[in-house]
C-alpha positions in Angstrom: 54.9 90.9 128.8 55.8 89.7 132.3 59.3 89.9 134.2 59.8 86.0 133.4 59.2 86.5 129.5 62.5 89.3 129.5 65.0 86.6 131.3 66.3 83.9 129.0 67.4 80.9 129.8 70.8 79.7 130.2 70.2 77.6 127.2 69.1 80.6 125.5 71.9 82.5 126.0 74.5 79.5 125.5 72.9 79.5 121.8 73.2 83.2 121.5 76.9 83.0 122.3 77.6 80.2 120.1 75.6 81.6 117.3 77.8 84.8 117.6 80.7 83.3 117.7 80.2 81.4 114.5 79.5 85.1 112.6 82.8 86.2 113.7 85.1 83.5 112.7 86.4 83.9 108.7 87.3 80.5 107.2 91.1 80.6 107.0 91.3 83.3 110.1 93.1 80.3 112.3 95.8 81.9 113.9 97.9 78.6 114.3 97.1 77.7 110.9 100.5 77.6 109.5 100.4 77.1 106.2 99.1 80.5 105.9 103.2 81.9 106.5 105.1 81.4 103.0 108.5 81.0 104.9 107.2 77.7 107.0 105.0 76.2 104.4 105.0 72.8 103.9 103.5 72.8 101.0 106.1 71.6 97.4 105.6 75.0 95.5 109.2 76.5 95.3 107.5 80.4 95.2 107.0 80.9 99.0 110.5 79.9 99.7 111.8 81.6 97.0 110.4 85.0 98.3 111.7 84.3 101.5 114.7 83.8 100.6 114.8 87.5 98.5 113.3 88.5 101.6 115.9 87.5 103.7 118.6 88.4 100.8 117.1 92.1 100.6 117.6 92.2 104.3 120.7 91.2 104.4 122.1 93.7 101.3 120.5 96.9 104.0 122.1 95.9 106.9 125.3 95.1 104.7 124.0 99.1 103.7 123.6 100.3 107.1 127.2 98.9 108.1 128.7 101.3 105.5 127.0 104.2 105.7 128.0 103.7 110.2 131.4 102.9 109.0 131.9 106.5 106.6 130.1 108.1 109.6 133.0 107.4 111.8 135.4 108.5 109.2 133.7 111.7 109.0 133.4 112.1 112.8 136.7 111.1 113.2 137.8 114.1 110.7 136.0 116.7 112.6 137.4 115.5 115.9 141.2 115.5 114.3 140.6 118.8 113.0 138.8 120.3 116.5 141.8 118.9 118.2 144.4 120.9 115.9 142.6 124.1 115.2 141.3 124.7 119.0 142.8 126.0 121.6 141.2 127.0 124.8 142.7 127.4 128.6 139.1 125.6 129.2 139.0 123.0 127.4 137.5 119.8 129.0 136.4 116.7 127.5 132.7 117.6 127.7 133.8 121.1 126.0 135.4 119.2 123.3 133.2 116.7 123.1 130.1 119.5 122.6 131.9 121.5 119.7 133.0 118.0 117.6 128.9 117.2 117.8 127.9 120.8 116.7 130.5 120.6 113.5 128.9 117.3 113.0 125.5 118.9 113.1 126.8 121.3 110.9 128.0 118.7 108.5 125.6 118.0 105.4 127.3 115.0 104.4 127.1 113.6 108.0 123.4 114.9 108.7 122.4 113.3 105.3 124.2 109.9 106.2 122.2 110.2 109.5 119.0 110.0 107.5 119.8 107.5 105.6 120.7 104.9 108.4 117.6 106.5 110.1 115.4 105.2 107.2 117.2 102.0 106.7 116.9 100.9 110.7 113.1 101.5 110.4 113.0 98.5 107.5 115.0 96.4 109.4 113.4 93.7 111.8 113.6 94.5 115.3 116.4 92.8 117.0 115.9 91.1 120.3 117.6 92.4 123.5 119.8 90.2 123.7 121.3 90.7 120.8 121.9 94.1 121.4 123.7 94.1 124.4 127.0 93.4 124.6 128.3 90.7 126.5 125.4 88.9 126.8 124.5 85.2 125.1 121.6 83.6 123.9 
C-alpha cells in the first residue's frame, strides 16, 4: 500500500459524511417538527388538547396549593414572632437578635418545618418561572 492509497478523496470523504449522517437521523427525530407537541397540534383529535388542558388545570390546583400552604406559613411565623415579642425581654435586644431567635423557634416548629417541605416539593413540579416574572417591578 502506497502513501496515495491511505488519502481519500474529497469526494470520498463527502460520501462518508453524508452516509453517516443518514445513520444518525431517526425518522420523526425533526426537532421543528411540531406536530410531535400535543399542546400545539394541529391535528382534529380533541385528546392532546384535552391533556393539556389537565395539564395546565393540575398546575394551576398546586400553585393554588403552594399559595396556601405560604399563606398558613405566615400565620405561623407571625405567631412565633407575637409570642417572642411578649415573652422576651433582653437589655440587648436588636432586630438581628430578634430576628435570629423568631427563625430558631421556627426551626423548632414541626408544623412549620413540615409546611416547608411541602412547598419545597411542590416548587420542584412547578414550571420554572422566567425572571421577569419574578422580580418585582419589572414588565414584560
Amino acid at each position: 500500500m502506497t502513501m496515495g492509497d491511505r488519502i481519500k478523496t474529497r469526494q470520498q470523504l463527502l460520501s462518508e459524511q453524508a452516509d453517516a449522517a443518514q445513520a444518525r437521523e431517526v425518522p420523526g427525530d425533526d426537532r421543528h417538527d411540531h406536530s410531535a407537541d400535543p399542546c400545539q397540534a394541529p391535528d382534529s383529535s380533541v385528546q392532546p388538547m384535552q391533556e393539556c388542558t389537565n395539564v395546565q388545570s393540575s398546575l394551576d390546583a398546586l400553585q393554588q396549593e403552594v399559595t396556601k400552604l405560604r399563606e398558613r406559613m405566615a400565620v405561623i411565623k407571625q405567631e412565633v414572632t407575637d409570642e417572642v415579642n411578649r415573652t422576651w425581654v433582653s437589655p440587648w435586644r436588636t432586630l438581628a437578635t430578634f430576628e435570629l431567635k423568631v427563625k430558631t423557634r421556627l426551626t423548632g416548629n414541626q408544623e412549620y418545618r413540615s409546611l416547608q417541605n411541602r412547598v419545597r416539593d411542590a416548587e420542584t413540579g412547578l414550571p420554572a418561572q422566567s425572571d421577569a416574572a419574578t422580580v418585582p417591578g419589572t414588565t414584560r
